[in-house]
C-alpha positions as CSV (number, residue, x, y, z in Angstrom):
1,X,79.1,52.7,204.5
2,X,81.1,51.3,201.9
3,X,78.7,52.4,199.4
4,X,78.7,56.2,200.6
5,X,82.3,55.9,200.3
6,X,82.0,54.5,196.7
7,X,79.8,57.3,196.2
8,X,82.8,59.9,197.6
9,X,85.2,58.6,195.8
10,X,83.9,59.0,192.4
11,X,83.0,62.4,193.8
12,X,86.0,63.6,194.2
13,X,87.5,62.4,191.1
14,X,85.1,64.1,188.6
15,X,85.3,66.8,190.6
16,X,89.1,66.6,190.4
17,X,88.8,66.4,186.6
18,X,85.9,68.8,185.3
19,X,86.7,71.5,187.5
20,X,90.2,72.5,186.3
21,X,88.5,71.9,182.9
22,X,86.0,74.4,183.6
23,X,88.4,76.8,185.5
24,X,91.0,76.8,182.8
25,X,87.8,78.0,179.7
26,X,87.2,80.5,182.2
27,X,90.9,81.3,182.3
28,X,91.4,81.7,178.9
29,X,88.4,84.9,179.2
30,X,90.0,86.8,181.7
31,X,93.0,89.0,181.6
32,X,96.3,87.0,182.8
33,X,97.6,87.6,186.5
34,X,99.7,90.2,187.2
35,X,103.3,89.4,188.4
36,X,106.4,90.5,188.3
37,X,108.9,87.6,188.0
38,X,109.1,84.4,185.7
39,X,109.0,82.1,188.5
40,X,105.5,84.0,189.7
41,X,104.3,83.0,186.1
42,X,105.1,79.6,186.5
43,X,103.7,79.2,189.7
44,X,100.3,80.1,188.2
45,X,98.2,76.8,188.2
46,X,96.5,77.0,184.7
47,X,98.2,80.1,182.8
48,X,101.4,78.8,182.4
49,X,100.9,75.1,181.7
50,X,98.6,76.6,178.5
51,X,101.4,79.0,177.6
52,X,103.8,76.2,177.8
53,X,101.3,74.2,175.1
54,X,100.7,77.3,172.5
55,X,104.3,78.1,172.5
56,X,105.1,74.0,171.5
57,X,102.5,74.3,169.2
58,X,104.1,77.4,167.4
59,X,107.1,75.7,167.5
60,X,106.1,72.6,166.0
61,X,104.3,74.2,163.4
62,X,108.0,76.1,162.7
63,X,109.4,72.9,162.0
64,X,106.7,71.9,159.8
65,X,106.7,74.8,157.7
66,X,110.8,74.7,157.7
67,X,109.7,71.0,156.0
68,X,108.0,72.8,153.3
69,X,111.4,73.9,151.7
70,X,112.4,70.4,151.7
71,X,109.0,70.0,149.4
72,X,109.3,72.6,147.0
73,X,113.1,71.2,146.4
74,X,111.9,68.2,145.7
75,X,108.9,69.2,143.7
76,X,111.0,71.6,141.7
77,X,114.0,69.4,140.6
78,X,111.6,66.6,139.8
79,X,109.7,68.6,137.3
80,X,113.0,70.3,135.9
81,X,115.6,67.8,133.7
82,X,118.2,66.1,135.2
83,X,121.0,68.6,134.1
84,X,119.8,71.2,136.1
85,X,119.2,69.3,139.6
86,X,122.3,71.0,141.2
87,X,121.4,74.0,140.4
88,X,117.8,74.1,141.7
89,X,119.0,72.3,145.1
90,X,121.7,75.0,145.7
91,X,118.8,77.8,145.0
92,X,116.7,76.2,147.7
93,X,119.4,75.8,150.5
94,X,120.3,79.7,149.5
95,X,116.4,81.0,149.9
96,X,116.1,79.2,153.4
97,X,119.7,80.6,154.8
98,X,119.4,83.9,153.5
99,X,115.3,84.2,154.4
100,X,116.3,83.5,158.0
101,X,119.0,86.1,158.4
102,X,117.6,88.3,156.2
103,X,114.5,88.2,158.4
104,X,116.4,88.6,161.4
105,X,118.5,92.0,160.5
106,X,115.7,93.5,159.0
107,X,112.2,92.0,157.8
108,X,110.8,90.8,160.8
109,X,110.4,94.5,162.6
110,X,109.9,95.7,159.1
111,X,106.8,93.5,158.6
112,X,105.6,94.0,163.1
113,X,106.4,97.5,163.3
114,X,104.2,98.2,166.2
115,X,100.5,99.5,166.1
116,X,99.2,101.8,163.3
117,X,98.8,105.4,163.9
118,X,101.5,105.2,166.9
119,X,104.0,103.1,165.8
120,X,103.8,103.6,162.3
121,X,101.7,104.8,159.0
122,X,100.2,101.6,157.6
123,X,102.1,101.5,154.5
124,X,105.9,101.3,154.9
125,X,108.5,100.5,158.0
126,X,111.8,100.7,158.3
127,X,112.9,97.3,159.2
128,X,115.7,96.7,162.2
129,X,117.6,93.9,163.4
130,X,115.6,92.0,166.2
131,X,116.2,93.2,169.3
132,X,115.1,91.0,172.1
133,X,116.8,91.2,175.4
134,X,115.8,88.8,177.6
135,X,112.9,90.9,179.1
136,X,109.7,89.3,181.2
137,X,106.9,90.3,178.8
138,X,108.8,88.5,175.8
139,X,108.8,85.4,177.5
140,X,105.6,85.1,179.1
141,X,101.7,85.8,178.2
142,X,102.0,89.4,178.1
143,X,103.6,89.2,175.1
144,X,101.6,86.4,173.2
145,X,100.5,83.1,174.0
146,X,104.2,81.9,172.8
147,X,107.5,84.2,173.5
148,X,109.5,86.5,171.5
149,X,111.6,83.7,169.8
150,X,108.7,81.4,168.9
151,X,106.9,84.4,166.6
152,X,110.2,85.8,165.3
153,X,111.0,81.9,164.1
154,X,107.6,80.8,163.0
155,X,107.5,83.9,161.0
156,X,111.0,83.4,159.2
157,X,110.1,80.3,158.0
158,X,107.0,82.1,156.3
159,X,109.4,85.1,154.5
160,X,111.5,82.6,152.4
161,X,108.6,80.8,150.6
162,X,107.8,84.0,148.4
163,X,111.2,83.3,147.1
164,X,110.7,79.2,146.8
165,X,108.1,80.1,144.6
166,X,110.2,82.1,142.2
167,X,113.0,79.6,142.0
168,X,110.6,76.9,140.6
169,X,109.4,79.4,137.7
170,X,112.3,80.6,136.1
171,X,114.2,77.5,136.7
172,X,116.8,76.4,134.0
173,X,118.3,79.1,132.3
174,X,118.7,81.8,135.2
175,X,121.9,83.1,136.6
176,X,122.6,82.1,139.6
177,X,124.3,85.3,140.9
178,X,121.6,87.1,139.5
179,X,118.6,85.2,140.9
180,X,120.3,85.3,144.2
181,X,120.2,88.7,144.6
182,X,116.6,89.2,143.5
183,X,115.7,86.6,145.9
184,X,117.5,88.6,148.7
185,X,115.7,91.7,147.5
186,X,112.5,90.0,147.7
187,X,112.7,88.5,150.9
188,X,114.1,91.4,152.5
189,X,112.1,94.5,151.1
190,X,109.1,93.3,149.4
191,X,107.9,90.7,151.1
192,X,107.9,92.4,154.6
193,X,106.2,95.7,153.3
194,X,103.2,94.0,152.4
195,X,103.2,91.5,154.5
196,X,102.6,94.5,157.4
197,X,99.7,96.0,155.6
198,X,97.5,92.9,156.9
199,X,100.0,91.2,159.7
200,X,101.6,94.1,160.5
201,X,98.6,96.4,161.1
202,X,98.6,98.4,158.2
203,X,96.1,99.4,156.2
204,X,94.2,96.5,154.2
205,X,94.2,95.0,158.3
206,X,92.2,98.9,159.6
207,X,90.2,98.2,156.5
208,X,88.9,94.4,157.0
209,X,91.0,92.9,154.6
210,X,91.4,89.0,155.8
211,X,94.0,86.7,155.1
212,X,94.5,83.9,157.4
213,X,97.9,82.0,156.6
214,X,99.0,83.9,153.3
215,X,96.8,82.9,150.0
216,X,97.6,86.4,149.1
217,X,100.7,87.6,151.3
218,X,102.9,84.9,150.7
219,X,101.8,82.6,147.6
220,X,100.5,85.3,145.5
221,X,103.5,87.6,145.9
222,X,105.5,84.6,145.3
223,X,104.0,84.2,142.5
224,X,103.6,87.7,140.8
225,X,107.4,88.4,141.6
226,X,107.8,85.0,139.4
227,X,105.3,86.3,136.4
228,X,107.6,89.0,136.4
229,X,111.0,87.9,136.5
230,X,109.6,84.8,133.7
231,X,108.5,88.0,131.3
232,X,111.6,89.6,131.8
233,X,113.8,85.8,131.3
234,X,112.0,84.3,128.4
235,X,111.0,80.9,127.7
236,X,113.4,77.9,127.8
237,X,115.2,77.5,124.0
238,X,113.2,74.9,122.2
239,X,110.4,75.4,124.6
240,X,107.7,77.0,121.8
241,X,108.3,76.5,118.3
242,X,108.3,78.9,115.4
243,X,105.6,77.4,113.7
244,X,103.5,78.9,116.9
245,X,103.5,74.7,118.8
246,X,104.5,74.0,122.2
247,X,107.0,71.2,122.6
248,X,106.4,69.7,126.0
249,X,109.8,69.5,128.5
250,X,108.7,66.5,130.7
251,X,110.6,66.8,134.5
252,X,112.9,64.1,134.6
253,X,111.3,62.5,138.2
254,X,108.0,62.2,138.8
255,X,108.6,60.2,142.2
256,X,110.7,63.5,143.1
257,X,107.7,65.3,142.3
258,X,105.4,63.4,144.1
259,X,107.2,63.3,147.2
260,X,107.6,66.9,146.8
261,X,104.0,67.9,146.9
262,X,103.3,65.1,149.8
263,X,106.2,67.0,151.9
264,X,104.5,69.7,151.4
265,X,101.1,68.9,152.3
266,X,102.4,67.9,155.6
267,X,103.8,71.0,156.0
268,X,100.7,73.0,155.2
269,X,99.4,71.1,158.6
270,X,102.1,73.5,160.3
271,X,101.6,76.8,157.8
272,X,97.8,76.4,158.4
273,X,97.6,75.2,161.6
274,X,100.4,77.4,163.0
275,X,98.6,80.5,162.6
276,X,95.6,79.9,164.6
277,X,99.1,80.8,166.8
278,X,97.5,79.3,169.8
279,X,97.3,75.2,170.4
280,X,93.2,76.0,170.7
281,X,92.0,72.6,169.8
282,X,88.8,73.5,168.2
283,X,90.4,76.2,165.6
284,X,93.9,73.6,165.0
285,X,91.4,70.5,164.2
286,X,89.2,73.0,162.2
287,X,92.0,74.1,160.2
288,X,93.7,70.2,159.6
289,X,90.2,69.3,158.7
290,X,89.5,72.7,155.8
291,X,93.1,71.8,154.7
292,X,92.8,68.2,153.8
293,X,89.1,68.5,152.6
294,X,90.6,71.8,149.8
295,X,93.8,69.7,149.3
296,X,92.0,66.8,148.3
297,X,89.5,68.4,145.9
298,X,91.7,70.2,144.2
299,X,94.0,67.2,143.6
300,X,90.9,65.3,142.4
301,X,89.3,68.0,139.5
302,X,92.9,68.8,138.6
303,X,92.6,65.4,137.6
304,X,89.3,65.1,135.7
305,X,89.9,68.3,134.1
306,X,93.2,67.5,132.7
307,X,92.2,64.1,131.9
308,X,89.1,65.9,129.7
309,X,91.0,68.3,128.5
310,X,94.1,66.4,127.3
311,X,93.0,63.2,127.1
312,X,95.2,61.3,129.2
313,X,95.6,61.7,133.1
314,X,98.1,63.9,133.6
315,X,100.4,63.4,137.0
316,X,101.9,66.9,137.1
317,X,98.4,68.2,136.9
318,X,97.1,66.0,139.8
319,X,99.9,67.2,141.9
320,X,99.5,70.9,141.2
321,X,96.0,70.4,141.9
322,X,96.7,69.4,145.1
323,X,98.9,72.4,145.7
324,X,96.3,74.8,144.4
325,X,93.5,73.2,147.0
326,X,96.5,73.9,149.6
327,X,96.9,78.2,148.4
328,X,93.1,77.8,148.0
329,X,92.4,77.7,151.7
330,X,94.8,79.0,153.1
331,X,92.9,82.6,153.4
332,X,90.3,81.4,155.1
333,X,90.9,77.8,156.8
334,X,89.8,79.2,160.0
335,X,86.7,81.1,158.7
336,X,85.0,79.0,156.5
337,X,83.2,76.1,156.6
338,X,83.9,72.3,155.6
339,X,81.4,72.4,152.4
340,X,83.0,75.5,151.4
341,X,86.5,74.1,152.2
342,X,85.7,71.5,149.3
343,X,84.1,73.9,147.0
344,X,87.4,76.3,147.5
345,X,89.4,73.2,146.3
346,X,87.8,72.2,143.8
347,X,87.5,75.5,141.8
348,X,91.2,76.5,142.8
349,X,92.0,72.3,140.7
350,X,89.8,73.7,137.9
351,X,91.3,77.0,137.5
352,X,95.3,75.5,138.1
353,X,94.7,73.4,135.2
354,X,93.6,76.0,132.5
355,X,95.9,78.8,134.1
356,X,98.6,76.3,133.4
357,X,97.9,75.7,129.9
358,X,96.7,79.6,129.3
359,X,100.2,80.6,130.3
360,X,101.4,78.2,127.5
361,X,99.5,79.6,125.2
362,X,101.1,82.9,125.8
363,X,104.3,81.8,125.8
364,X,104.8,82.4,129.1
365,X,107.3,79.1,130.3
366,X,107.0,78.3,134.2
367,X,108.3,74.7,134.2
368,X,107.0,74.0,137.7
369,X,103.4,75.8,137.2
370,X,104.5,78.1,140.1
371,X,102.6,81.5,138.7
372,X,99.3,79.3,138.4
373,X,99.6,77.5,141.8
374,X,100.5,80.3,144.0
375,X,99.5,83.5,141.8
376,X,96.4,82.4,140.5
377,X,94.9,80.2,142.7
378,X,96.2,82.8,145.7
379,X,94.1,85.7,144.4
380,X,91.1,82.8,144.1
381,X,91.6,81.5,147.8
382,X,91.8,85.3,148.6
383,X,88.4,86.4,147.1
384,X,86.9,82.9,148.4
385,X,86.9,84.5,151.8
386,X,84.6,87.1,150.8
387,X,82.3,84.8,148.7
388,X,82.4,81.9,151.2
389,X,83.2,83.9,155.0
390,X,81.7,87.2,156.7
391,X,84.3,89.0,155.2
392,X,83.8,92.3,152.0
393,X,84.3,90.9,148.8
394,X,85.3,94.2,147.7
395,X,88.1,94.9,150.4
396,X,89.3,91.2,149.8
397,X,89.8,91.9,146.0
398,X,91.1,95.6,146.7
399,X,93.8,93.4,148.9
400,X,94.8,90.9,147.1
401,X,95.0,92.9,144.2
402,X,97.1,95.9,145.1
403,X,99.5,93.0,147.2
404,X,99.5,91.6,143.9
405,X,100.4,94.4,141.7
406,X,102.9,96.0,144.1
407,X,105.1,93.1,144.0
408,X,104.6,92.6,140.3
409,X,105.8,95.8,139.6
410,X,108.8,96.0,142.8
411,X,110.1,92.5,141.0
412,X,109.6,94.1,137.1
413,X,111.6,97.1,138.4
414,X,114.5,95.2,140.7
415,X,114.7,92.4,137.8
416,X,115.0,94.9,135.4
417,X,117.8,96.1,136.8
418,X,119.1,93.0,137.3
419,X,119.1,92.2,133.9
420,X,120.3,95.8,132.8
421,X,123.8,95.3,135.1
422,X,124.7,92.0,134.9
423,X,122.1,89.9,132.9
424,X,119.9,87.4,133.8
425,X,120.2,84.6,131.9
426,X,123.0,81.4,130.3
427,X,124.5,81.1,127.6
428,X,122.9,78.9,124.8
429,X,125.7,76.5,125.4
430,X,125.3,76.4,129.2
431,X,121.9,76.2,128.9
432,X,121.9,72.9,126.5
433,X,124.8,71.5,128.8
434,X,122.7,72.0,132.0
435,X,123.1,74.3,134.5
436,X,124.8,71.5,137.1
437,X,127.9,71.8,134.9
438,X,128.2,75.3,133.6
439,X,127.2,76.7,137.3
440,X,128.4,74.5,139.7
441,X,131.0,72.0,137.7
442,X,129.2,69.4,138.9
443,X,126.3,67.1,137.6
444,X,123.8,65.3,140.3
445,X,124.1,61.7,138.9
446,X,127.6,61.6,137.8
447,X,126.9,57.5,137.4
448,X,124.2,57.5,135.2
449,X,124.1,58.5,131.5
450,X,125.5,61.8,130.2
451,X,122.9,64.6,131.0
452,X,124.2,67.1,128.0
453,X,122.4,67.8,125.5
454,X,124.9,69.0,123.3
């Protein structure tokens, strides 16, 4: 007797355990419940517990990817000179304030317009402010497997990158004023338009254009609108010499740096993992896994090759080898395998390193490497979806191409008449005293040795 009851009991609790298990798989298959009311949704036994998961998940991954500005402020005023760390600080608190509200009047319904053919043409919305009201569907499953508020946020943390990007590039000598308002221009118009030709429903998306998290929709706009505005800026004075040499401007701390790109690495967990946009714990652990593995990789032949090719191992290098591993996968994290999750990042820390010191060679002066890391390498990671996933090669490079060229020619044409109205760039004299002083009256390390270079 005792041992039949033995026997019950453990019935009963792995029945207690693998049936919900089972239940809730074959949950996820079928079409959610009807009801009418949020506290019928809750009621459900297994669709609202999951909805409750997803929608933390998205959350969390927000936050994450809100991390990432803290990164590339870090990143970029440790690779910049001490004068200027003011400067590039206040540039990265603007981008995140005004890529939020920004995103909120007009961008996000700009860049989610509805469904192609009904809603809108594939190529260009008008954007609106967002208008959520509090209905059922926005908070529950019928609207996604997270509510209204969790997509518009996770999203807005995605539209002010493009313009993160940028600040590092043409960093010390830039107007303020003037890079401010090309950033808003950015963030508001450009970025949402093509953003909605893949996310939105547009046309690359009808066409099988694939990119997962943003190799080409967010790093490689970023950094085409940067290629552009640096043509139109010039090169730091001093940076190339007449005699045709490049005199280097070292950053002026590498620990910065290298807290930078490690803040940013966590926050690729989020950018990544965030837009599986459901806590599914094969595709989230898939995506952690293809993000390290590319990361890694890329950190490592950055390395090597730099080492070989300059002949000493070169720190910045490392680090934007890790970053280009990071744009590398983030097309496909989701759709490609391990292996080729390694082979991404390793190409993408090969091809950062000579893009870097091509751009050099054509005088084009990025003091942060932004145009290499997220232009570059964003068109590679885009096109290694079509070599290394069941995706066309020929629709990825039509993508990521005319994404590219769009915004290189929106930010030639908005710069432009930037520069045409008000100018773009310092004076010679602020330029050599530093940015900290001649745009904000203030330097960074008032204690420590005089930062002009008068």
């Amino acid at each position: 007797m005792k041992k039949l009851l033995t026997y019950l009991f453990a019935f009963f609790v792995l029945t207690s355990v693998f049936t919900p298990i089972s239940v809730l798989g074959q949950a996820e298959e079928e079409e959610a419940p009807a009801f009418t009311t949020m506290e019928e949704f809750q009621a459900l036994p297994l669709a609202y517990p999951k909805f409750m998961v997803d929608n933390l998940w998205i959350l969390i991954a927000a936050a994450l990817v809100f991390i990432m500005h803290l990164g590339f402020s870090t990143l970029e005023t440790g690779l910049t000179r001490q004068k200027n760390t003011v400067n590039v600080l206040f540039k990265n608190v603007f981008i995140i304030c005004i890529g939020i509200l920004s995103y909120a009047i007009w961008g996000f319904n700009a860049m989610y317009p509805g469904e192609m053919g009904v809603d809108w043409n594939g190529y260009f919305a008008l954007g609106s402010p967002i208008g959520f009201t509090g209905d059922l569907d926005n908070l529950t499953n019928n609207y996604a497997d997270y509510t209204y508020w969790s997509d518009f946020i996770f999203q807005a943390m995605f539209a002010a990158t493009a313009a993160t990007i940028v600040s590092g590039a043409v960093a010390e000598r830039i107007k303020l004023s003037s890079f401010m308002i090309f950033a808003t221009l950015l963030v508001t118009v450009s970025y949402p338009l093509t953003g909605a030709w893949k996310w939105g429903t547009g046309w690359l998306d009808a066409n099988g254009f694939y990119d997962f998290a943003g190799s080409t929709l967010v790093h490689a706009v970023g950094g085409f609108a940067a290629l552009a505005c640096v043509i139109l800026l010039g090169p730091r004075k001093g940076k190339y010499q007449a005699d045709g040499r490049m005199r280097p401007i070292p950053g002026h701390s590498m620990p910065l740096a290298t807290i930078g790109v490690f803040l940013l690495w966590l926050g690729w967990f989020g950018f990544n993992g965030g837009s599986v946009l459901s806590a599914d714990p094969g595709l989230v652990s898939l995506v952690f896994v293809t993000t390290s593995i590319a990361a890694a990789a890329g950190g490592l032949s950055a390395m090597f090759t730099s080492w070989i090719t300059l002949k000493k191992p070169d720190l910045s290098m490392a680090l934007n080898g890790i970053l280009a591993g990071l744009v590398g996968i983030t097309a496909g994290a989701d759709s490609v395998s391990v292996l080729s999750s390694f082979i991404i990042g390793l190409i993408a820390g090969v091809i950062v390193v000579f893009s870097i010191l091509f751009f050099d060679k054509i005088r084009v002066d990025d003091p942060v490497g932004a145009i290499s890391v997220h232009g570059i390498c964003g068109i590679w990671g885009t096109l290694a979806v079509g070599i290394f996933g069941d995706f066309s090669f020929m629709w990825q490079l039509i993508g990521t191409l005319s994404i590219s060229a769009f915004t290189f020619i929106f930010s030639l044409v908005v710069f432009g008449i930037i520069k045409a109205i008000m100018g773009v760039r310092v004076s010679e004299d602020e330029e050599a005293e530093g940015l900290d002083i001649g745009e904000h009256g203030i330097e960074a390390y008032p204690n420590f040795q005089p930062v002009s270079e008068m």
